[in-house]
C-alpha positions as CSV (number, residue, x, y, z in Angstrom):
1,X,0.0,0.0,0.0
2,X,0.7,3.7,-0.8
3,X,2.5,5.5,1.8
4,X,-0.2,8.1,1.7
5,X,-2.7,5.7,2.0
6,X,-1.4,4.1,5.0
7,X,-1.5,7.4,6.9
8,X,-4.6,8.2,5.7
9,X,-6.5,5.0,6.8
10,X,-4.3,5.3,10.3
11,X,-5.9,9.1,10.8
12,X,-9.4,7.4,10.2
13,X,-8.7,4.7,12.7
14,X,-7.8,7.2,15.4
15,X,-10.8,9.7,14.4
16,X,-13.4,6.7,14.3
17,X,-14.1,6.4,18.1
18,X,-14.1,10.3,18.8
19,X,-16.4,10.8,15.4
20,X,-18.6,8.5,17.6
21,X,-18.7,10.1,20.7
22,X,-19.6,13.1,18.9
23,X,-22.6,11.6,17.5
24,X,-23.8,10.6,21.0
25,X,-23.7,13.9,22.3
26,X,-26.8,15.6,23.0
27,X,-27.3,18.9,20.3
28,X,-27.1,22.1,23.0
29,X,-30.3,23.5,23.2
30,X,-31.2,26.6,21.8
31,X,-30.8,30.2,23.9
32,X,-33.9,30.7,25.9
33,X,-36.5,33.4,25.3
34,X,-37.2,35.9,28.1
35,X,-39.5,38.3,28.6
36,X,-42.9,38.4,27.7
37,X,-43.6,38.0,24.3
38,X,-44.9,41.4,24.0
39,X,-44.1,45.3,24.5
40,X,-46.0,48.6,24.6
41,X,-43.1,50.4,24.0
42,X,-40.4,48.2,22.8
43,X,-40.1,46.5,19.2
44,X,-42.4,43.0,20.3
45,X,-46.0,43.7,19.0
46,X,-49.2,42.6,21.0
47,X,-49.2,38.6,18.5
48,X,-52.0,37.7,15.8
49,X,-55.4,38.4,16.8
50,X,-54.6,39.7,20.4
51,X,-55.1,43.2,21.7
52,X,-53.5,45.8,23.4
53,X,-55.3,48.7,25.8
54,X,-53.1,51.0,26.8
55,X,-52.9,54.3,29.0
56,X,-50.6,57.1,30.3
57,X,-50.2,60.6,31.8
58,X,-47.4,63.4,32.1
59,X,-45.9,65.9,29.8
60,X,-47.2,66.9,27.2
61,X,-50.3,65.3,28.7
62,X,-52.9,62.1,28.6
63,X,-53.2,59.7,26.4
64,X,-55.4,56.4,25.4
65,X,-53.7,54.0,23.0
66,X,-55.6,50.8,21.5
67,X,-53.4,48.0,19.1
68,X,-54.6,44.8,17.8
69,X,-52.4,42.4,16.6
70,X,-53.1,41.6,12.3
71,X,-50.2,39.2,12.3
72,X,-48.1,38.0,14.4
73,X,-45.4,41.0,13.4
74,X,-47.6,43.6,12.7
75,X,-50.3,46.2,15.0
76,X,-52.7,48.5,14.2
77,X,-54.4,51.0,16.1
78,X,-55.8,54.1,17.1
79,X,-54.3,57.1,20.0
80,X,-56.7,59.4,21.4
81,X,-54.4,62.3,23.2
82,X,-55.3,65.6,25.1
83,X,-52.1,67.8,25.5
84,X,-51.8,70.8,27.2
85,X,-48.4,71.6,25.6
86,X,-47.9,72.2,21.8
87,X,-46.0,69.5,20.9
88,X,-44.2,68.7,23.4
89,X,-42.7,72.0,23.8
90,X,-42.4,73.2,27.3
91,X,-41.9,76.8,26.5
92,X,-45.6,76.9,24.5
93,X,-47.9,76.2,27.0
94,X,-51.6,75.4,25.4
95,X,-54.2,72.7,24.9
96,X,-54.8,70.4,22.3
97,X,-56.3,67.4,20.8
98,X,-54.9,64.8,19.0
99,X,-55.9,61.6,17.2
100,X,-54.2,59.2,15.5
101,X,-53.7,56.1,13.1
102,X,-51.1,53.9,14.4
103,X,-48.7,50.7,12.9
104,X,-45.7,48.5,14.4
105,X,-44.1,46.3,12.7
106,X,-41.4,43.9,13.7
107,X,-37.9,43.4,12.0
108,X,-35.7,41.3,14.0
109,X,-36.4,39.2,17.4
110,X,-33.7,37.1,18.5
111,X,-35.1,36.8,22.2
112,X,-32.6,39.0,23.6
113,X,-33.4,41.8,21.7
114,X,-35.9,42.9,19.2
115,X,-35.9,45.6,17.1
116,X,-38.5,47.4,14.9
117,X,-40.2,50.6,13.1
118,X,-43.5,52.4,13.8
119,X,-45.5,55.4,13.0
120,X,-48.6,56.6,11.9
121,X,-50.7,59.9,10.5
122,X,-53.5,62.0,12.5
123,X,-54.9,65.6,13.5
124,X,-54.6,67.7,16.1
125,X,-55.8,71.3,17.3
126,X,-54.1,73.5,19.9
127,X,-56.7,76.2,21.3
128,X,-56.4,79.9,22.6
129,X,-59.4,82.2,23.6
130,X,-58.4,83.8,20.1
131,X,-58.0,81.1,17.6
132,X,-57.4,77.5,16.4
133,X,-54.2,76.0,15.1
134,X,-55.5,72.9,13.2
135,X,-52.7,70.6,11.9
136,X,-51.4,67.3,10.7
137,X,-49.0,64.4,12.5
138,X,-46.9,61.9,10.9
139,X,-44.9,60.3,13.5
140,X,-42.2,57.8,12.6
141,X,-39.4,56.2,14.6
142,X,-37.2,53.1,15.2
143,X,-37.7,51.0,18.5
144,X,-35.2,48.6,20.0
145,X,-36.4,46.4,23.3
146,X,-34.4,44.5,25.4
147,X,-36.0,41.8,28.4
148,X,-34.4,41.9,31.1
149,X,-35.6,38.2,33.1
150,X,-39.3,37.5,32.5
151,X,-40.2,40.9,34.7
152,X,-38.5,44.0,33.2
153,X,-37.6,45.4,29.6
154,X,-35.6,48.3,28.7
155,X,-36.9,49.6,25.4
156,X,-34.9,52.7,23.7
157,X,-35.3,54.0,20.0
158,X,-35.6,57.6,18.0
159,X,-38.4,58.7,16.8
160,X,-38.8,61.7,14.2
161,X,-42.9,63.0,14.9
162,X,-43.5,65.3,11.5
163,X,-46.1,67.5,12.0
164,X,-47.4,69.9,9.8
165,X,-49.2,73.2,11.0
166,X,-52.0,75.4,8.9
167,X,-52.2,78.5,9.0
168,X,-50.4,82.1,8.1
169,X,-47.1,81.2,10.6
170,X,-47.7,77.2,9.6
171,X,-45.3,74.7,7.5
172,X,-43.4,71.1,8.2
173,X,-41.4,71.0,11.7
174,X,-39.4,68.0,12.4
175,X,-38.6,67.1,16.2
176,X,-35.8,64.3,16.7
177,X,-36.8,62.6,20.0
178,X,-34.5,60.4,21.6
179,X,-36.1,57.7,24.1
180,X,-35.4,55.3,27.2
181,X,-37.7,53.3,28.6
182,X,-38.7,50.8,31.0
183,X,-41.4,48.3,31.4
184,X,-42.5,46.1,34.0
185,X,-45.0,42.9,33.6
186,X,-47.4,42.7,36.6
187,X,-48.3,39.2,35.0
188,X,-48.2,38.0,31.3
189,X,-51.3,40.8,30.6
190,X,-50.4,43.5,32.7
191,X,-47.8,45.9,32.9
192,X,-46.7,49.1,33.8
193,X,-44.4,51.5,32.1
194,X,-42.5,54.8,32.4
195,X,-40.2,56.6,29.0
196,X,-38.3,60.0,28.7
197,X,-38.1,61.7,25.2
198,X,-35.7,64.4,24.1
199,X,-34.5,66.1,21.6
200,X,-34.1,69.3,19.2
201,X,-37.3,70.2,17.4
202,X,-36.1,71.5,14.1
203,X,-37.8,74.6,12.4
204,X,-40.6,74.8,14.0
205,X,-43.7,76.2,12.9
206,X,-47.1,77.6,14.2
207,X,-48.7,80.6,15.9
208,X,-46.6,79.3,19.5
209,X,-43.0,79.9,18.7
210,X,-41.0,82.2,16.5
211,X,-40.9,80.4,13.4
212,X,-37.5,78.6,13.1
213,X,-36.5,79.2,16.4
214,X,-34.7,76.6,18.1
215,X,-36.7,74.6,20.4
216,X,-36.4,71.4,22.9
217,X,-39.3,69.1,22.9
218,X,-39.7,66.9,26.0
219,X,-42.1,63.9,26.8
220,X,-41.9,62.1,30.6
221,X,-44.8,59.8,31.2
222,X,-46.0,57.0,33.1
223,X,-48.8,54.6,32.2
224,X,-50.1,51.0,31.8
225,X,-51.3,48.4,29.2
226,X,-53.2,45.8,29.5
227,X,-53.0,42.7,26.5
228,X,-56.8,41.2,25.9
């Protein structure tokens, strides 16, 4: 026999019995999920056919939020909102209205962290004893969620909420809202939640501010959400 040959069938002789032992071993089970299976304000929608009731209070004001679940990777809904602060802009202090059409929809979801897009269109009207500033939102944004154990999930994201103001002093503004949140599960239905959002709201418009004046928009609530 071949020289080559011979060392070849000696390297399968040694390599048999460990090639067999591999094959015994058990296949290491996958990474475990945690959390929930669902978010209010992370990237994990509510699941196909289930539901979503959600509420919260702070600055710019109160809120009522309802989702249902059309696929398992996709919400729609509806968000009734009074504020008593023009978008979110503590140095124009007035109420308001809002409602809007809402959508989630899941990209990625590894278990340890999910990630995903959302936004949505509606009207709004911000009142004085003089006049009415109608005007159009068109909120979009990115959301990232993170369980932590089965109790708590950190959900953080930016969001970019468009609006567009009527009006003699109206036009596009376009706030860039940076967010942290947290979110803890009273049980798999019930949970409560608290998020911070920051950041520069770019050119804004309306009858409030100086048009294209630099402005800070801020959001701090706290709230909970119940899955039907």
């Amino acid at each position: 026999m071949h020289w080559s040959a011979r060392v070849v069938l000696a390297a399968a002789v040694m390599l048999a019995p460990r090639m067999a032992l591999a094959a015994d071993e058990p296949v290491p089970a996958p990474e475990p999920r945690v959390g929930q299976g669902w978010t209010l304000l992370g990237a994990q929608t509510a699941g196909d056919g289930a539901n979503v009731i959600a509420a919260s209070a702070g600055f710019p004001g109160l809120s009522v939020t309802f989702l249902h679940g059309v696929t398992s990777i996709e919400d729609i809904g509806f968000r009734l909102a009074f504020h008593y602060s023009y978008e979110g802009l503590p140095t124009a202090i007035h109420p308001g209205l809002r409602g809007e059409a809402v959508a989630r929809l899941r990209l990625l979801d590894t278990g340890r962290v999910s990630i995903g897009v959302r936004g949505g269109v509606g009207l709004f009207a911000y009142f004085t004893s003089a006049y009415t500033a109608p005007g159009i939102s068109i909120p979009l944004g990115l959301a990232v969620g993170i369980p932590v154990g089965s109790a708590f999930s950190i959900a953080t994201g930016v969001d970019v909420p468009l609006f567009v103001t009527f009006g003699p002093t109206g036009g596009l503004s376009a706030p860039i809202l940076f967010d942290a949140g947290l979110e803890y599960f009273l049980s798999k239905a019930w949970q409560a939640n608290a998020q911070v959002r920051l950041g520069p709201a770019l050119h804004v418009t309306g009858p409030f501010v100086p048009v294209g004046s630099p402005q800070i928009a801020l959001e701090i609530t706290v709230g909970t959400a119940f899955k039907l």
